[in-house]
N, CA, C and O atoms as a GROMACS GRO file, in nm:
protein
  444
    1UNK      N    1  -0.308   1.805   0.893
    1UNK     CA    2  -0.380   1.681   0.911
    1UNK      C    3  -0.519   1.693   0.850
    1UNK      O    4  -0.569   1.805   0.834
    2UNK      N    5  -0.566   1.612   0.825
    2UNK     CA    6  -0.682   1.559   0.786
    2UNK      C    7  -0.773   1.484   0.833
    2UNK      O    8  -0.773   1.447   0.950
    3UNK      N    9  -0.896   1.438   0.713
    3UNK     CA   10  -0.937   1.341   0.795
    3UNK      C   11  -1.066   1.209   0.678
    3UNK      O   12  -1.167   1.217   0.609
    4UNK      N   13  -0.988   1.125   0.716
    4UNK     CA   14  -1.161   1.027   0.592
    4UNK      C   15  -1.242   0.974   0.666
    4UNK      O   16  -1.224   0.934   0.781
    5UNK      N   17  -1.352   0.971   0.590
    5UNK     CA   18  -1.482   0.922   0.723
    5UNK      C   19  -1.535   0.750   0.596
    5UNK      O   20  -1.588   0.756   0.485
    6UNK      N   21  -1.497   0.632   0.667
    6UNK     CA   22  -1.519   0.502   0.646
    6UNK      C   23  -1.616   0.415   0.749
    6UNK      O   24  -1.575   0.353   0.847
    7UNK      N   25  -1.767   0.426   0.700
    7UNK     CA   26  -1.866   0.370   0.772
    7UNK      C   27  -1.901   0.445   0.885
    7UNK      O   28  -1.916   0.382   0.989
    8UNK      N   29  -1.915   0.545   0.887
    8UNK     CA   30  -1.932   0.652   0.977
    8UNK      C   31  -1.833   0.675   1.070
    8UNK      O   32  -1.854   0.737   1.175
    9UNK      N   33  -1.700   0.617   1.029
    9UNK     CA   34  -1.618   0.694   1.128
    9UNK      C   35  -1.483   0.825   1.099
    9UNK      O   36  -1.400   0.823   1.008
   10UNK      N   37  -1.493   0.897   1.175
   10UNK     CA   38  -1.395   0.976   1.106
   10UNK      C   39  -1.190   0.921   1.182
   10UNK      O   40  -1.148   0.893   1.295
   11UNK      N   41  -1.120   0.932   1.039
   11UNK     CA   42  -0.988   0.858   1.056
   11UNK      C   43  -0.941   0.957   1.013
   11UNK      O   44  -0.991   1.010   0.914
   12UNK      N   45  -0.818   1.014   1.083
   12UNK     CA   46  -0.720   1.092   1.112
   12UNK      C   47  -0.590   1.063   1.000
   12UNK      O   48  -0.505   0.976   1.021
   13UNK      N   49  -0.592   1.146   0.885
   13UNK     CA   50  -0.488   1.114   0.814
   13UNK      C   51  -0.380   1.281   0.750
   13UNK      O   52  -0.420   1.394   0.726
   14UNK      N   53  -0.251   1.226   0.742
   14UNK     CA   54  -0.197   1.323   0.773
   14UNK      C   55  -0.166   1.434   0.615
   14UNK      O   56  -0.265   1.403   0.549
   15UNK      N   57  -0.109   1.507   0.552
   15UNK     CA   58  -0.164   1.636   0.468
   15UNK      C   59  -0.158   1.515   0.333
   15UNK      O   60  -0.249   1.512   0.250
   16UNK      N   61  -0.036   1.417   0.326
   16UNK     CA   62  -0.050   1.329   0.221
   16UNK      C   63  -0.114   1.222   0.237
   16UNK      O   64  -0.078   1.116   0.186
   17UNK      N   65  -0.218   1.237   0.312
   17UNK     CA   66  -0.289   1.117   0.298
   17UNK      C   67  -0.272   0.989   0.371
   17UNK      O   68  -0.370   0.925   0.408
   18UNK      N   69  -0.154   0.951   0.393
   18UNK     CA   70  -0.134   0.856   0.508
   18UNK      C   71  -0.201   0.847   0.671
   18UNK      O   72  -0.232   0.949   0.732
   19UNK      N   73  -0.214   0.729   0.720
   19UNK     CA   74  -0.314   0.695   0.788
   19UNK      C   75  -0.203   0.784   0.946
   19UNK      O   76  -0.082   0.761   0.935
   20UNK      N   77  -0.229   0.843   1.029
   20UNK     CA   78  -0.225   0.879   1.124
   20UNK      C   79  -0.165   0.764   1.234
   20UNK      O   80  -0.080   0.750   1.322
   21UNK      N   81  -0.238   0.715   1.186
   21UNK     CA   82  -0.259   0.563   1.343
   21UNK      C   83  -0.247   0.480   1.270
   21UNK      O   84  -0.338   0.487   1.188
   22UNK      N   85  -0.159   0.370   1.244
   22UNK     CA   86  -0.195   0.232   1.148
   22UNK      C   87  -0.281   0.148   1.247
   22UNK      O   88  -0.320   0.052   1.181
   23UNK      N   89  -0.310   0.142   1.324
   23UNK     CA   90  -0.385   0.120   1.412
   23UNK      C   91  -0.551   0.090   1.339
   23UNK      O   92  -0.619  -0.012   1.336
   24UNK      N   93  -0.577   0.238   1.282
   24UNK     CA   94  -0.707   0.262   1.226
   24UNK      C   95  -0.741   0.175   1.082
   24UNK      O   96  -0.859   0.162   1.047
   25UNK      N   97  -0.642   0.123   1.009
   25UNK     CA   98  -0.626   0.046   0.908
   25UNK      C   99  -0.709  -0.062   0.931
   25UNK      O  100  -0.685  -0.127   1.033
   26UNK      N  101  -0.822  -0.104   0.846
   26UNK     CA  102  -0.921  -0.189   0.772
   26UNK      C  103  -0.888  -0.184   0.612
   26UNK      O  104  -0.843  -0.097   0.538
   27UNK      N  105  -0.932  -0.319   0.595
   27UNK     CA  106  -0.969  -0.366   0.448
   27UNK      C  107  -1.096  -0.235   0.414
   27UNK      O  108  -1.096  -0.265   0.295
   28UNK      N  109  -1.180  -0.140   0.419
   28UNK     CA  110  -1.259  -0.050   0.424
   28UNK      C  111  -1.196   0.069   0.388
   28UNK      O  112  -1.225   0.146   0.297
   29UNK      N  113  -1.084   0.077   0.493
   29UNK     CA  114  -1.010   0.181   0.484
   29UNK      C  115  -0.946   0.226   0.378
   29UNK      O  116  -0.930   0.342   0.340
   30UNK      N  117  -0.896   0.093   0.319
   30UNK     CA  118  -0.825   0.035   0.228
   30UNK      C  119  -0.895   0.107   0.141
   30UNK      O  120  -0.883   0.226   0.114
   31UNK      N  121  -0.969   0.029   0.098
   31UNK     CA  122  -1.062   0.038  -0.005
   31UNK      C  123  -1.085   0.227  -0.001
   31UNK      O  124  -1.028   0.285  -0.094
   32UNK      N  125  -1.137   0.287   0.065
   32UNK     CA  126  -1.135   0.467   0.094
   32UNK      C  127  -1.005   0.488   0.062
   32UNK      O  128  -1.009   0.583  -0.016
   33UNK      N  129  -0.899   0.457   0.076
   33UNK     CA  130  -0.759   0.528   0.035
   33UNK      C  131  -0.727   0.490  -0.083
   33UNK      O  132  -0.655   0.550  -0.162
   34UNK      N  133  -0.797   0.360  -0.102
   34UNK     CA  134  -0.752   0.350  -0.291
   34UNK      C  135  -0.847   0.413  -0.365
   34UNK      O  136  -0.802   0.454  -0.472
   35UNK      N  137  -0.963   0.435  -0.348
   35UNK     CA  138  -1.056   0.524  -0.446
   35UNK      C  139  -0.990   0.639  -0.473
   35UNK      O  140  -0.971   0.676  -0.589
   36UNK      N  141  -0.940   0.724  -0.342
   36UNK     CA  142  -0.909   0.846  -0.333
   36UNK      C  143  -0.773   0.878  -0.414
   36UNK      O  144  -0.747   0.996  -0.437
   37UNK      N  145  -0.657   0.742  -0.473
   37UNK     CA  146  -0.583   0.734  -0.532
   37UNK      C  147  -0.647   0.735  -0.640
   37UNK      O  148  -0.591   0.782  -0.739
   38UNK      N  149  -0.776   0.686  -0.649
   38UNK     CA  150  -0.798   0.639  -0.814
   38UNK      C  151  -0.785   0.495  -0.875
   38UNK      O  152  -0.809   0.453  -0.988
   39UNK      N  153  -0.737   0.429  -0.757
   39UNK     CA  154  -0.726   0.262  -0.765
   39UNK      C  155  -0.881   0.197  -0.716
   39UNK      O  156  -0.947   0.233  -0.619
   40UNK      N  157  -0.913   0.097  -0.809
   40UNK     CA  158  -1.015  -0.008  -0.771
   40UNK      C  159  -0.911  -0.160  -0.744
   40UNK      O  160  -0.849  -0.232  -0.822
   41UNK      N  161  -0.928  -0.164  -0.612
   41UNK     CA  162  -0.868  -0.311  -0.561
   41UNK      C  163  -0.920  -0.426  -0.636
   41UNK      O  164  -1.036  -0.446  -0.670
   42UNK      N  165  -0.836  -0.484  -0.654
   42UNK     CA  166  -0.851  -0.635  -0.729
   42UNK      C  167  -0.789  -0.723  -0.662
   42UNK      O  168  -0.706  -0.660  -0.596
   43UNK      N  169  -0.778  -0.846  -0.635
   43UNK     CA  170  -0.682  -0.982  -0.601
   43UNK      C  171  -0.551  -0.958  -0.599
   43UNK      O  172  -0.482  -0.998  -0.505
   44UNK      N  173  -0.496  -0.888  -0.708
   44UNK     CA  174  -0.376  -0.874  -0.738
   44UNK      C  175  -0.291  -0.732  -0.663
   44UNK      O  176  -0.170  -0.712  -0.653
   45UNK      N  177  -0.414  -0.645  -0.617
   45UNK     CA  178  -0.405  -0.515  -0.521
   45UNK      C  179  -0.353  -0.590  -0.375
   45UNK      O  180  -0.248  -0.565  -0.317
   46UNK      N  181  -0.465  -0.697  -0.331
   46UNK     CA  182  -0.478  -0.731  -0.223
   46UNK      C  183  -0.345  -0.815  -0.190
   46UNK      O  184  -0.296  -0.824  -0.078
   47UNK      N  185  -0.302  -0.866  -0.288
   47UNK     CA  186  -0.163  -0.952  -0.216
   47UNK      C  187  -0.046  -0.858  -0.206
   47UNK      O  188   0.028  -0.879  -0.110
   48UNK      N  189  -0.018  -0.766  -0.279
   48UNK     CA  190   0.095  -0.698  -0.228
   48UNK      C  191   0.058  -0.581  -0.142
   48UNK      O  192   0.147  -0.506  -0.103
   49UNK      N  193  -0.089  -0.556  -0.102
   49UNK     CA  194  -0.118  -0.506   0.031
   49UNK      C  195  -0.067  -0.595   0.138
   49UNK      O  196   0.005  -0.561   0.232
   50UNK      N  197  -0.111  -0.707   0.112
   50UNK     CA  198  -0.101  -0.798   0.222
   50UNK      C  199  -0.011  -0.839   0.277
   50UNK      O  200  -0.015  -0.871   0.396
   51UNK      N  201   0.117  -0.849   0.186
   51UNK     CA  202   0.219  -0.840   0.192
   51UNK      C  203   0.349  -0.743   0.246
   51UNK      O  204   0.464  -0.766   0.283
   52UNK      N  205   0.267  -0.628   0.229
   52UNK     CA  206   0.338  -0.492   0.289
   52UNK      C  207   0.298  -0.479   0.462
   52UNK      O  208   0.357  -0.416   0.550
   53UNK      N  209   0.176  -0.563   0.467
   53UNK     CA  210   0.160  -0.531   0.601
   53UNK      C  211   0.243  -0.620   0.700
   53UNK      O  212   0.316  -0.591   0.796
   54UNK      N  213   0.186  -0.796   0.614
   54UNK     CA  214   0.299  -0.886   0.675
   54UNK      C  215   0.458  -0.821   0.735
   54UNK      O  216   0.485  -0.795   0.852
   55UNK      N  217   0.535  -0.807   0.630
   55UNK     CA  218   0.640  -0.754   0.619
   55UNK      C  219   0.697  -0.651   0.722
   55UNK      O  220   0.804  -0.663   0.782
   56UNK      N  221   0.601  -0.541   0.732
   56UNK     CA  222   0.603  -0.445   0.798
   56UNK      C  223   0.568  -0.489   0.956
   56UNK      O  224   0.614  -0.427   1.051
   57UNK      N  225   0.501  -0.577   0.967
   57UNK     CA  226   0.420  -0.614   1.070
   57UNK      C  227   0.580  -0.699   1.119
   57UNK      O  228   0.614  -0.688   1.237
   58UNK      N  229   0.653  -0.766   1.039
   58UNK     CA  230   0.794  -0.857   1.111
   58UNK      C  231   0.876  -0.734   1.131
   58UNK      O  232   0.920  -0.708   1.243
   59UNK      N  233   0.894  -0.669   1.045
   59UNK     CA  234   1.025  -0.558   1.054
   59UNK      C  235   1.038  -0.424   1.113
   59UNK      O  236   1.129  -0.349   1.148
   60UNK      N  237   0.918  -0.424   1.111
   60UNK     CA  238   0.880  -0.260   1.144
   60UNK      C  239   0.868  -0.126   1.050
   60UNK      O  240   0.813  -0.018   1.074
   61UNK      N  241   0.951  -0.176   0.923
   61UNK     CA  242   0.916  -0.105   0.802
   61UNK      C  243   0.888  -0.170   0.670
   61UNK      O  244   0.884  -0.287   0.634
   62UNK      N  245   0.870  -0.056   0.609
   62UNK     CA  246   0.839  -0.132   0.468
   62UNK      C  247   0.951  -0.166   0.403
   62UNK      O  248   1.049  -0.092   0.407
   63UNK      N  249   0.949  -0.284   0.334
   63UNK     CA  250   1.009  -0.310   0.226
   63UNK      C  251   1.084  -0.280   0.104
   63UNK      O  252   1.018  -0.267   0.000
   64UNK      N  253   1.235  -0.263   0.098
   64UNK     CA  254   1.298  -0.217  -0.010
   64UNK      C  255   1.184  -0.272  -0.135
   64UNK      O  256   1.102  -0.364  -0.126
   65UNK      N  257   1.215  -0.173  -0.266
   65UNK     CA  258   1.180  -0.195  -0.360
   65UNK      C  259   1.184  -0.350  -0.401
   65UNK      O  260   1.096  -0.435  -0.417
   66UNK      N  261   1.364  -0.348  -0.414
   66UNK     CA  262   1.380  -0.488  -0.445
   66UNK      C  263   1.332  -0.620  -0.358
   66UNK      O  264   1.325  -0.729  -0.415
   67UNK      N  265   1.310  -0.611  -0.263
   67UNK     CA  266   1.214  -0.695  -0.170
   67UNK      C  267   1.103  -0.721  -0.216
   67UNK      O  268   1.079  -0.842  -0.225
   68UNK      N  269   1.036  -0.662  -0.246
   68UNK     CA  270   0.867  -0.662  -0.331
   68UNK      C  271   0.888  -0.680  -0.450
   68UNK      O  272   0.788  -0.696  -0.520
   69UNK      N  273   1.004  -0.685  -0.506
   69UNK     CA  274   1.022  -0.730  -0.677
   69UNK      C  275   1.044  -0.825  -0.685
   69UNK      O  276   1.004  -0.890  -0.781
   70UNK      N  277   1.123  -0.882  -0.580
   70UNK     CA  278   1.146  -1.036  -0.592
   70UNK      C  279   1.066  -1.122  -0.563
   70UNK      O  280   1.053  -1.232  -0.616
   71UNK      N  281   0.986  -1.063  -0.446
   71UNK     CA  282   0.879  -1.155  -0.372
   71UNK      C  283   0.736  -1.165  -0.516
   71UNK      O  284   0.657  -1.254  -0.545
   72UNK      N  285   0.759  -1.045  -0.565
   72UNK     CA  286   0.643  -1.031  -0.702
   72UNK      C  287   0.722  -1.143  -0.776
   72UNK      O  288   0.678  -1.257  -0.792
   73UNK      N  289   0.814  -1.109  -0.809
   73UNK     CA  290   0.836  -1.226  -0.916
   73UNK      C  291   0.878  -1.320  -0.873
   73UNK      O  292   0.981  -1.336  -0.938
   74UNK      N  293   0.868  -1.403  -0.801
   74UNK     CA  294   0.847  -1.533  -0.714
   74UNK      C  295   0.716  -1.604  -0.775
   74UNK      O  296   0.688  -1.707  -0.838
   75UNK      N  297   0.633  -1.459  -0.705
   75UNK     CA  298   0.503  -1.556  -0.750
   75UNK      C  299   0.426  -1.573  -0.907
   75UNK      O  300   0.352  -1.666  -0.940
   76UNK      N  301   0.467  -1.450  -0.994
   76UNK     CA  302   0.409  -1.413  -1.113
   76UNK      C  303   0.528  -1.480  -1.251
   76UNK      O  304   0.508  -1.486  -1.372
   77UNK      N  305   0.674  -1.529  -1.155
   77UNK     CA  306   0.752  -1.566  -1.283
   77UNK      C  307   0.824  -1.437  -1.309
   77UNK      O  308   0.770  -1.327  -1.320
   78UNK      N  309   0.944  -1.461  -1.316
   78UNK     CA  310   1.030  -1.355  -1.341
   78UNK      C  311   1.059  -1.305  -1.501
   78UNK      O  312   1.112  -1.203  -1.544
   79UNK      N  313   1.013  -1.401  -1.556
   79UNK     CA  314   0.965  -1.357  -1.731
   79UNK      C  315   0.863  -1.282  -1.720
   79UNK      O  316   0.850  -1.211  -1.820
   80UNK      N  317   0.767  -1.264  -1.624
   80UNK     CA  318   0.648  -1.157  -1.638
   80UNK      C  319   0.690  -1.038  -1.652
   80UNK      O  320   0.629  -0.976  -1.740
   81UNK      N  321   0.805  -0.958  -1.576
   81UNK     CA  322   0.825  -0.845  -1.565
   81UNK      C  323   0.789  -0.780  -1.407
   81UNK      O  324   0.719  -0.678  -1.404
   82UNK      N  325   0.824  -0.824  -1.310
   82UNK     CA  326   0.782  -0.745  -1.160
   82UNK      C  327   0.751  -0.671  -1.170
   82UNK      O  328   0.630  -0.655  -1.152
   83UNK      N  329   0.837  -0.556  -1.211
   83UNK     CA  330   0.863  -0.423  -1.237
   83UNK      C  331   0.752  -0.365  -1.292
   83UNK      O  332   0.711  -0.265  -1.235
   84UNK      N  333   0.698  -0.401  -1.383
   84UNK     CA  334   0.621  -0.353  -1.456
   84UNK      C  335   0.425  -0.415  -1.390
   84UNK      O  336   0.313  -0.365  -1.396
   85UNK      N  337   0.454  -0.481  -1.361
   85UNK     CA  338   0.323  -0.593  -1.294
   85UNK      C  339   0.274  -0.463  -1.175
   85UNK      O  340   0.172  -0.398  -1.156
   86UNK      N  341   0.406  -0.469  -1.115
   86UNK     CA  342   0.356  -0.370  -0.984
   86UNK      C  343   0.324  -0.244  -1.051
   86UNK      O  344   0.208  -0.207  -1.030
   87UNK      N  345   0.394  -0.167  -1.127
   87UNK     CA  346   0.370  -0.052  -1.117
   87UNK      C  347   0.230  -0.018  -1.225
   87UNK      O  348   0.186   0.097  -1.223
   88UNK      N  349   0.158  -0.132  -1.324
   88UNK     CA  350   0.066  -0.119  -1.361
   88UNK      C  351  -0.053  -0.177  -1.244
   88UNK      O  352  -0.162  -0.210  -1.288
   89UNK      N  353  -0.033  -0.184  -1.132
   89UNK     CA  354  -0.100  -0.196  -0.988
   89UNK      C  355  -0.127  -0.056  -0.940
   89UNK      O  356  -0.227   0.016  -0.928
   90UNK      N  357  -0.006  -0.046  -0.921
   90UNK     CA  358   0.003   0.127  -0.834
   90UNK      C  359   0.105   0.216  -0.903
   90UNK      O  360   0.223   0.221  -0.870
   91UNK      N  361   0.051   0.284  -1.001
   91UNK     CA  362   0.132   0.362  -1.123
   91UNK      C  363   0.178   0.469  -1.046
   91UNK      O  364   0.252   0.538  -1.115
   92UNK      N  365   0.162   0.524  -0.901
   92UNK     CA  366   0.221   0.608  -0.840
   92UNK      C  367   0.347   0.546  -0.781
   92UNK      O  368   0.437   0.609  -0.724
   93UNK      N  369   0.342   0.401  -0.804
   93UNK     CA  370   0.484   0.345  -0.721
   93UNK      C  371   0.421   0.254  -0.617
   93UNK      O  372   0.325   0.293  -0.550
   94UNK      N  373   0.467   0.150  -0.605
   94UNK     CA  374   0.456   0.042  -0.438
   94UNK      C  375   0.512   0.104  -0.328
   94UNK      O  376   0.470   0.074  -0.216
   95UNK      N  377   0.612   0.198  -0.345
   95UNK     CA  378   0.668   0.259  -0.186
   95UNK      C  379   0.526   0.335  -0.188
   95UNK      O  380   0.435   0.295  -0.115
   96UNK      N  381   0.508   0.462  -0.285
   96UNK     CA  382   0.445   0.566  -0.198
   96UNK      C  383   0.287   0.522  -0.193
   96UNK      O  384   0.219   0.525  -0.090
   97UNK      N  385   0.244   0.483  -0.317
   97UNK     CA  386   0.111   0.428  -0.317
   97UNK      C  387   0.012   0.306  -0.242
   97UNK      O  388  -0.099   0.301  -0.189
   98UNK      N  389   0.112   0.226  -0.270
   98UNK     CA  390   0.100   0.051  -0.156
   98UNK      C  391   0.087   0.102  -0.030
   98UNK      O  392  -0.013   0.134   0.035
   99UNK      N  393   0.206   0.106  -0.006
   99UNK     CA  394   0.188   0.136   0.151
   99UNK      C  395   0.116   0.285   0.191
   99UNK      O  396   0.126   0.306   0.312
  100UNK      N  397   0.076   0.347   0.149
  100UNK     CA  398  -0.028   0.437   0.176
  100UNK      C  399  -0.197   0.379   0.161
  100UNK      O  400  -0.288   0.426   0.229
  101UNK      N  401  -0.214   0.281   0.069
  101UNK     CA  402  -0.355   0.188   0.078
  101UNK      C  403  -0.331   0.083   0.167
  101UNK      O  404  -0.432   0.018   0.198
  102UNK      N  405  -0.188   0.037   0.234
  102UNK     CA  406  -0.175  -0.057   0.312
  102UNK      C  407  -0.201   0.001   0.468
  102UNK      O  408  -0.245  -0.066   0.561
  103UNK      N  409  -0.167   0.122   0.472
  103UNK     CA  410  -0.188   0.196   0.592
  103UNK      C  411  -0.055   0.198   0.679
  103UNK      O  412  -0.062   0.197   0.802
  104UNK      N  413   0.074   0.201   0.607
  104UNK     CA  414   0.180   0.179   0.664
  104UNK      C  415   0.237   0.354   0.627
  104UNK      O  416   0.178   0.419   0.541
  105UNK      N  417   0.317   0.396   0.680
  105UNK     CA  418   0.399   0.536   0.683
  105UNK      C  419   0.443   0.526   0.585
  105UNK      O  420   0.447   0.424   0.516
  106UNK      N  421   0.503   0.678   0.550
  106UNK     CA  422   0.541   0.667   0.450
  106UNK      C  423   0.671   0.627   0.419
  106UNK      O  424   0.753   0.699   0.476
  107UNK      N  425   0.726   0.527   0.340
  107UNK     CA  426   0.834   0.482   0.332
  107UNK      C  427   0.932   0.603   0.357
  107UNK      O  428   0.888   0.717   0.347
  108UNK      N  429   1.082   0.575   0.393
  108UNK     CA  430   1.209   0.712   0.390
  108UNK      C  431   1.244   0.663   0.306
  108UNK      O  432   1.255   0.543   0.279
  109UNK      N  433   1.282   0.815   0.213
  109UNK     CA  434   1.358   0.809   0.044
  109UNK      C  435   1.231   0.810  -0.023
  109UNK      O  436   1.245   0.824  -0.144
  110UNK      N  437   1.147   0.803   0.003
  110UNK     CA  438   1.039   0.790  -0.112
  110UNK      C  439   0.978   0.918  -0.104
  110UNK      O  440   0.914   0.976  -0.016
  111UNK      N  441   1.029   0.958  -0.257
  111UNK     CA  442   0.955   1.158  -0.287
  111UNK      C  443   0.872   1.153  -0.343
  111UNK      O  444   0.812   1.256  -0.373
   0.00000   0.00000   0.00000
């Protein structure tokens, strides 16, 4: 375990980085777990954060791939390329990367 300190507090995260407690999850936090990826949040960060939490927040887990591809290309047009939209978002992947800046566990199946 670990630990990141966001506005003077220290948050409990575990050897890969995932949040301990989703509990502890802020837009702040956010923002501290995407630097530490190497991501600067944009608009386009924030909706399929937002989205992973929604989601997660009805189901209790995250979202198949294809769930977030469709829901991406819903909104961006399926001539855009989902596939490619997201992963020039989070080039580590939407399972492991997203939901690790979303503050959700780490997806199962995702290596």
């Amino acid at each position: 375990m670990g630990n990141i300190v966001v506005n003077g507090r220290t948050i409990e995260v575990n050897e890969e980085g995932y949040l301990a407690n989703e509990a502890d999850w802020s837009e702040d936090v956010a923002h501290t777990l995407a630097e530490a990826e190497g991501l600067a949040m944009t608009g386009q960060h924030w909706e399929i954060v937002h989205f992973l939490r929604e989601y997660y927040k009805m189901h209790q887990i995250a979202p198949m791939i294809k769930i977030l591809l469709k829901t991406v290309g819903q909104k961006i047009g399926p001539d855009s390329g989902p596939m490619h939209y997201v992963y020039s978002l989070f080039p580590e992947g939407p399972a492991k990367q997203a939901c690790k800046i979303a503050g959700l566990p780490r997806p199962t199946g995702c290596v």
